[in-house]
C-alpha positions as CSV (number, residue, x, y, z in Angstrom):
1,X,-8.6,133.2,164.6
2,X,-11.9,135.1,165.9
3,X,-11.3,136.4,169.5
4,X,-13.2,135.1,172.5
5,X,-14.6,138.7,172.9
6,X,-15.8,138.7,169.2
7,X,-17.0,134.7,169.7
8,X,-20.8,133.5,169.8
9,X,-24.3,133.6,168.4
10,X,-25.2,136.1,165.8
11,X,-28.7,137.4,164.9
12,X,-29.9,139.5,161.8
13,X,-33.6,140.4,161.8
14,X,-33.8,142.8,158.6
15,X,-32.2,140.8,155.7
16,X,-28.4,141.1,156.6
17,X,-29.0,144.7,156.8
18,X,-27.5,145.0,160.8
19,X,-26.5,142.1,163.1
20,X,-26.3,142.1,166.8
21,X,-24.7,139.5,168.9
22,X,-27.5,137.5,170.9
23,X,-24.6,135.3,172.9
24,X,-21.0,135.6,173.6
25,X,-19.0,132.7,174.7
26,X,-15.6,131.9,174.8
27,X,-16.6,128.1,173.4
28,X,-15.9,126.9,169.7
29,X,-20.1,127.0,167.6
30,X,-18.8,123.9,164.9
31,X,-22.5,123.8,163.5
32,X,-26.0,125.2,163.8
33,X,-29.2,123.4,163.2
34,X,-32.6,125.1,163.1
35,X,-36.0,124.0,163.3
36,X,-39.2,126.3,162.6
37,X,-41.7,124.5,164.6
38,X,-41.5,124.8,167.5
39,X,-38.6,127.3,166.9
40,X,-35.3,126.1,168.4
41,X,-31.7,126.9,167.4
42,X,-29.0,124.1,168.3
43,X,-25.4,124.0,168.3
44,X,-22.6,121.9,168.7
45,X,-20.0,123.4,171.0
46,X,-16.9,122.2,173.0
47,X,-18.7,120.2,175.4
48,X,-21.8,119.5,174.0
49,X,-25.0,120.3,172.5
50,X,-26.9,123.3,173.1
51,X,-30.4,124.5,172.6
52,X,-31.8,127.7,172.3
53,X,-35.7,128.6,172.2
54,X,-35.4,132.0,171.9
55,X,-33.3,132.4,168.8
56,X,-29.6,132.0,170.1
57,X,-30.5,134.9,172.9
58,X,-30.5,132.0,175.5
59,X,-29.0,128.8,175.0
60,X,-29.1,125.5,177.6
61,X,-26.7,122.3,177.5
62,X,-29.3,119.2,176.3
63,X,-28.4,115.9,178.0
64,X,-25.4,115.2,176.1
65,X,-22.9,113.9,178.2
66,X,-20.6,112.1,175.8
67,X,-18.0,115.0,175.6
68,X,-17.2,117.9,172.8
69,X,-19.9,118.1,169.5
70,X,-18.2,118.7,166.2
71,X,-21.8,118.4,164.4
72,X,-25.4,118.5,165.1
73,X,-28.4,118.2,162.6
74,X,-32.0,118.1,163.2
75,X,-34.8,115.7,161.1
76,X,-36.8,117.7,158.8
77,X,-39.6,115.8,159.6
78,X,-39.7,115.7,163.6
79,X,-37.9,118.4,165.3
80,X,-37.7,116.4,168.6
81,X,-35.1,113.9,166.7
82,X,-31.5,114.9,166.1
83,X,-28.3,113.5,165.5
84,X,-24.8,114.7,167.1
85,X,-21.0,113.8,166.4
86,X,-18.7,113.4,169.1
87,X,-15.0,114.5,168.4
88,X,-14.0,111.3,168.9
89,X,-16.0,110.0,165.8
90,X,-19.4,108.3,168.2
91,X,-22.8,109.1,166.9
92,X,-25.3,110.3,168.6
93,X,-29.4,110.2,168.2
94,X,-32.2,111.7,170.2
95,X,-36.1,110.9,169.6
96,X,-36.8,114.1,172.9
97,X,-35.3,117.2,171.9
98,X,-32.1,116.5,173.4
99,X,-33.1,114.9,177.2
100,X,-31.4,111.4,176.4
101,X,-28.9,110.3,173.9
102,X,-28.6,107.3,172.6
103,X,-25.4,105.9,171.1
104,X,-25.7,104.8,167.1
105,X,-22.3,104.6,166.1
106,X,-22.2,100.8,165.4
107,X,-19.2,99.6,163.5
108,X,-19.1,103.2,161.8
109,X,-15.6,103.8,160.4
110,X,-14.7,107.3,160.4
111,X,-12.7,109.5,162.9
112,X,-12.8,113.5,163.7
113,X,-16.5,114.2,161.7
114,X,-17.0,117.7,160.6
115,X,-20.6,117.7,159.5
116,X,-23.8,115.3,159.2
117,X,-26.2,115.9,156.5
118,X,-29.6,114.9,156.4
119,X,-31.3,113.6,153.5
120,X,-34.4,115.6,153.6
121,X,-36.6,113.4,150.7
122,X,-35.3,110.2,153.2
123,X,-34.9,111.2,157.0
124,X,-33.2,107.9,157.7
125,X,-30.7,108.4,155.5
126,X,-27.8,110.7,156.3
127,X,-24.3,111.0,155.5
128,X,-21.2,111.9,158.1
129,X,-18.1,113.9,156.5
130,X,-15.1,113.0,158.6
131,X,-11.2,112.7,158.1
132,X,-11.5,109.2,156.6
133,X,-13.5,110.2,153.9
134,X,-17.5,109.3,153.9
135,X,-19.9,107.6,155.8
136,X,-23.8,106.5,155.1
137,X,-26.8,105.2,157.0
138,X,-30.1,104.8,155.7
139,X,-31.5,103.5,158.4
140,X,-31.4,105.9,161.3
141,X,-27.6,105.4,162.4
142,X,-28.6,101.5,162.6
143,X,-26.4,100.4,159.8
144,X,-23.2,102.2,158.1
145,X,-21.5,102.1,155.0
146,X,-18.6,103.7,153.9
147,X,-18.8,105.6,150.5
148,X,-15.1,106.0,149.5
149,X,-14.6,103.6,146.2
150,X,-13.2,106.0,143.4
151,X,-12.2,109.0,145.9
152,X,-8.5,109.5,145.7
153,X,-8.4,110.8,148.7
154,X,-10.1,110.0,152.3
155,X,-10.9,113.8,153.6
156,X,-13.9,114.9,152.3
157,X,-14.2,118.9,152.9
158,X,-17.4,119.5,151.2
159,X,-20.9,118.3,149.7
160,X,-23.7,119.1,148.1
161,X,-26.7,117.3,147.1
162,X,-29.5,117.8,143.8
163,X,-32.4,116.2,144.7
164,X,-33.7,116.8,141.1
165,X,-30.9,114.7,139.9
166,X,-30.6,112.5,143.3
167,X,-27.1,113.2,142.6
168,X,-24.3,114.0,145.3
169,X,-21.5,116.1,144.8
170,X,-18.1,115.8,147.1
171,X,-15.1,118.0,146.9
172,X,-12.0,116.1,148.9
173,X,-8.9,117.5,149.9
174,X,-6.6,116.4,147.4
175,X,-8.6,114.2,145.2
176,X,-11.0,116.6,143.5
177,X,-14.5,116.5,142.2
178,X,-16.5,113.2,142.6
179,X,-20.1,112.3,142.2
180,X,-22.6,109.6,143.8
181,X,-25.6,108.6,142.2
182,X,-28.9,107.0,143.7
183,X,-27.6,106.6,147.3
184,X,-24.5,104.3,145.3
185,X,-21.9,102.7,146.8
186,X,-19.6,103.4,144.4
187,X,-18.4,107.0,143.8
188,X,-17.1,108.5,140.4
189,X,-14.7,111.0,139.4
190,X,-15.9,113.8,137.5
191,X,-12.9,114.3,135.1
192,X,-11.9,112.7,132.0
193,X,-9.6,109.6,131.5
194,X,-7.3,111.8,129.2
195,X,-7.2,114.7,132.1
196,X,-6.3,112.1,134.9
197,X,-3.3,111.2,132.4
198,X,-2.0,115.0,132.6
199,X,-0.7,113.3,136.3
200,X,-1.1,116.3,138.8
201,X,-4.9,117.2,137.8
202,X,-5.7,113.6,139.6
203,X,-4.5,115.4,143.1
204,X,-6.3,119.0,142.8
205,X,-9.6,120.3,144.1
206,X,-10.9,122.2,141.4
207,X,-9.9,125.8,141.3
208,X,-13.4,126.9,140.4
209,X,-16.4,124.8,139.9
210,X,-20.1,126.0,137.8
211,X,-22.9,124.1,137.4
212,X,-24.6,126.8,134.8
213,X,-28.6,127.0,135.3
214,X,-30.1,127.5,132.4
215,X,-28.5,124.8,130.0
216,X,-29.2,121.2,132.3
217,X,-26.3,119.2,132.7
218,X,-23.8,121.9,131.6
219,X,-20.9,122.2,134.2
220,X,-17.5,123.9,133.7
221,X,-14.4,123.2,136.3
222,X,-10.8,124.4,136.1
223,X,-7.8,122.9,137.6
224,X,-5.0,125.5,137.7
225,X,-4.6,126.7,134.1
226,X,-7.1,123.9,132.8
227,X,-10.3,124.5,131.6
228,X,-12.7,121.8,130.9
229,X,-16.6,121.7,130.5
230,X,-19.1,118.7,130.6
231,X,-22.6,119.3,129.2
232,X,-23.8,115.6,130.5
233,X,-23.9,116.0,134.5
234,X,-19.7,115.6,134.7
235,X,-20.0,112.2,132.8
236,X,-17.9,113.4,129.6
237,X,-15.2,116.5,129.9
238,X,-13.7,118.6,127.2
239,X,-10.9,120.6,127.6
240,X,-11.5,124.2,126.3
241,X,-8.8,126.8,124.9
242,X,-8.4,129.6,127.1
243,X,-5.8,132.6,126.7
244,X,-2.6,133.1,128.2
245,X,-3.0,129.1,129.3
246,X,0.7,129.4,131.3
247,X,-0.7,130.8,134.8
248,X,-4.1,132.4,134.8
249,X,-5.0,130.0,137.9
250,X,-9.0,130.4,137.2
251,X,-10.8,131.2,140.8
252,X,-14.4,131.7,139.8
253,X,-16.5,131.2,136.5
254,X,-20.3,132.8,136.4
255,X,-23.0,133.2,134.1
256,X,-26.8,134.0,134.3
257,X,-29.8,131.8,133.4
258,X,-31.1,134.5,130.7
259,X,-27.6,134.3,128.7
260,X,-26.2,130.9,129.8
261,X,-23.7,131.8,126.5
262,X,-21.9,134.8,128.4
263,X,-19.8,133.1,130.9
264,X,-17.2,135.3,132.9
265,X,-14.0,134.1,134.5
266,X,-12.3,135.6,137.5
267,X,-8.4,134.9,137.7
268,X,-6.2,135.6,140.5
269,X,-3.2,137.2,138.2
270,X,-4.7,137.7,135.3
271,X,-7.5,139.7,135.9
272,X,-10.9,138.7,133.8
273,X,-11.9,136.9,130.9
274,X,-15.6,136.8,129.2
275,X,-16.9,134.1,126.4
276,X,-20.2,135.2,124.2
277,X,-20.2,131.7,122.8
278,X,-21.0,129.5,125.8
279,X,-17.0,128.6,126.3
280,X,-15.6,128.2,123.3
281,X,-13.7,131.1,123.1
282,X,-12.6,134.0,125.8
283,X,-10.9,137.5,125.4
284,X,-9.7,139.2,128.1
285,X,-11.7,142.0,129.5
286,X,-9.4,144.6,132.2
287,X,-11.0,147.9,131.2
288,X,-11.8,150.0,133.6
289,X,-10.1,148.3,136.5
290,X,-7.5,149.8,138.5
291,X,-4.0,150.0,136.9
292,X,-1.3,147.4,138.3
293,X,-3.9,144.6,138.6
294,X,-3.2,141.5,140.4
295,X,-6.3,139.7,139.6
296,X,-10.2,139.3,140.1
297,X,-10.6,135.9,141.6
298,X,-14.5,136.7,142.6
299,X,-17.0,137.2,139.9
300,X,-20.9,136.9,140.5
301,X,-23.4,137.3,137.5
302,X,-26.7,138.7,138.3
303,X,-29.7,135.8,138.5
304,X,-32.2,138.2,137.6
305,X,-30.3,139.9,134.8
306,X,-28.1,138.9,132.9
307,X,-26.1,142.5,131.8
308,X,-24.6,142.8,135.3
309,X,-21.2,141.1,136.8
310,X,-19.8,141.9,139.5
311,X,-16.6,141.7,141.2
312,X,-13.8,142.1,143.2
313,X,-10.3,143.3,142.3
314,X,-6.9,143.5,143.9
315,X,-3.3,143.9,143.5
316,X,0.1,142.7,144.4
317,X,1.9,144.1,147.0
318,X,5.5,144.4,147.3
319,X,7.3,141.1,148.5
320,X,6.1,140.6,152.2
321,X,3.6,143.3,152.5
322,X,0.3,143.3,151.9
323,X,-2.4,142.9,149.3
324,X,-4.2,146.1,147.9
325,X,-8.0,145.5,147.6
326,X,-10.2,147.7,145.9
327,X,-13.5,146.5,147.0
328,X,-16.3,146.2,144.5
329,X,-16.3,146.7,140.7
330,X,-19.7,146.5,138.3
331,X,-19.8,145.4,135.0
332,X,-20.8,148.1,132.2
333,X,-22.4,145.8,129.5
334,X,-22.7,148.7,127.0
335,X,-19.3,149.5,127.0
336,X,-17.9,146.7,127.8
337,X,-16.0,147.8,130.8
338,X,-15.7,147.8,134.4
339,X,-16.8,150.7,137.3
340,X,-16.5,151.1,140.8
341,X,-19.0,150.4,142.8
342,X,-18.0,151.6,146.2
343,X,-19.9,154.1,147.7
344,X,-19.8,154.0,151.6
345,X,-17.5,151.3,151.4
346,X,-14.0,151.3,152.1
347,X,-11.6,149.1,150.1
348,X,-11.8,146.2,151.6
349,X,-10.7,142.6,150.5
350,X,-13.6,140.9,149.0
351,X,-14.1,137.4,149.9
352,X,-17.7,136.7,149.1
353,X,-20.3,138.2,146.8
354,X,-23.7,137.2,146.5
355,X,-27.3,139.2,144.6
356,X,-30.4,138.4,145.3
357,X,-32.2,136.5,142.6
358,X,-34.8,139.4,141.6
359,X,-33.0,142.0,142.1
360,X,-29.7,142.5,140.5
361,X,-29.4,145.9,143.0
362,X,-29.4,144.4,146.0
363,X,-25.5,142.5,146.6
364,X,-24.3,141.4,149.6
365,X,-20.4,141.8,150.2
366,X,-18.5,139.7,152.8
367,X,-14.8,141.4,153.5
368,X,-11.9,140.4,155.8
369,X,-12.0,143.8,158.0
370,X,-14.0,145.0,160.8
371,X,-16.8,145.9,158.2
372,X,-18.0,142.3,158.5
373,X,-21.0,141.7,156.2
374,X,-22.4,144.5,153.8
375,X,-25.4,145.5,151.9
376,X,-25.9,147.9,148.9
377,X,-28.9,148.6,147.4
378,X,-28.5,150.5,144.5
């Protein structure tokens, strides 16, 4: 819903501390792709792809003429080579920065793409998110194969890959958490037989998903008020006992790589619970938030240490009015409660959190006002 005054091209040049809009245009930016040499910044707009060689400050239409770009991405190996997806579901590849297109779309079956993702260990081989699910080539767009067998549903919102693992993980609207394995064909549900029983789990994207770093393989999930863990890569799942198991609606689990046994869980009415024993067992801990609390969906553990939490509280409004925010809260490991931590910031709505990895001071907080992005550091 972002206004064509407030639509375009940001640039920050000192770590997120300030931003400054380097182009305003009144056209939809789907995707961004960078490459560092030589330094150019594409997008894929409206009508087609742009290139910019001055970071964003000046951008040019390329020689796509096939009509609006929902996704661009560039080859990690040779920046002159990139890949575009028409609205219509064509793909597009370049070998000259963008001067001629060439149509690769084949006998690819997928319609309205949202992103393409480049394998970076395997250039030829990337994979096109669209409305009717998921789409492979590994050879340059010459060849596709769809990679749908085991999803429950066809629209897949989200991936991620772990080269370590060469494992890929999708999130689908409406058919949860999946995995493909060694460029596979065939992709798996990461849930348990038993849990796929329980009927409506089967439909949900996971409330909250954590792969824990520290403890390989250990993942935990929760689908509304079920909890489960796997500590095998999502092969196996056990459901764990949490408290008050009616309608906690889990939004957010956390821990740190120096204490992978405190995890934290952020509800959204229930406000937050903490487990010393890797999972097994939670107690709720509210002290020290504000009085009438909704919930604490976000919760972010510190990489670098693993004594601070933070997080982000709110409460109900009455029916039909709106949501009281409190901004930032800090965990107190000592006494085992909450604080504000809000100086120079206004209660806003909290909708991301992240800390740098060495230094548990420095937290970025993303809010839903006019304050945009912010930075503490202390």
């Amino acid at each position: 819903n972002t206004s064509d005054t407030e639509r375009g091209i940001y640039l920050s040049e000192d770590g997120a501390d300030s931003w400054e809009m380097v182009e305003s245009t009144t056209q939809h930016i789907f995707q961004l792709a960078a490459s560092a040499s030589p330094r150019r910044l594409w997008t894929a707009r409206d009508d087609k792809v742009y290139v910019s060689s001055d970071q964003g400050r000046n951008s040019s239409p390329t020689g796509f003429t096939a009509g609006g770009v929902r996704a661009v991405a560039v080859d990690p190996t040779n920046p002159d080579r990139l890949y575009a997806a028409e609205s219509g579901g064509d793909i597009y590849r370049t070998e000259n920065a963008g001067t001629s297109w060439v149509d690769v779309t084949g006998a690819l079956p997928a319609s309205q793409p949202n992103g393409i993702f480049i394998n970076p260990a395997e250039p030829q081989e990337f994979f096109v998110a669209s409305l009717s699910g998921l789409v492979a080539t590994g050879t340059g767009g010459n060849n596709w194969s769809t990679r749908n067998s085991g999803i429950r549903s066809t629209r897949v919102a989200d991936f991620s890959a772990n080269p370590a693992r060469d494992r890929i993980y999708l999130s689908s609207s409406g058919g949860g958490l999946h995995y493909l394995d060694g460029g596979s064909d065939s992709v798996g549900p990461m849930y348990s037989n038993p849990l796929i029983g329980a009927g409506y789990i089967a439909f949900l994207v996971p409330g909250a998903f954590h792969a824990q770093e520290g403890v390989p393989g250990t993942l935990f999930a929760s689908y509304l008020s079920d909890f489960l863990r796997s500590t095998d890569g999502g092969n196996n799942w056990q459901t764990l006992t949490f408290p008050s198991p009616g309608n906690n609606n889990i939004s957010s689990i956390t821990s740190s790589p120096g204490a992978p046994s405190v995890l934290f869980a952020g509800t959204s009415d229930e406000g937050v619970f903490r487990s010393i024993d890797g999972g097994n067992n939670w107690a709720q801990v509210n002290t020290g938030l504000p009085s009438g609390l909704g919930g604490m969906p976000l919760v972010v553990s510190a990489p670098s240490d693993p004594t601070v939490v933070y997080g982000a509280p709110f409460e109900f409004g009455p029916v039909g009015g709106p949501t009281v925010a409190f901004g930032v809260y800090r965990w107190v490991n000592a006494s085992s409660s909450w604080e504000p931590a809000n100086t120079g910031m206004l209660t806003d709505r909290i909708l991301k959190l992240a800390i740098d990895p060495s230094d548990a001071d420095v937290v970025y907080a993303a809010t839903d006002s006019g304050n945009g992005l912010m930075k503490t550091t202390n």
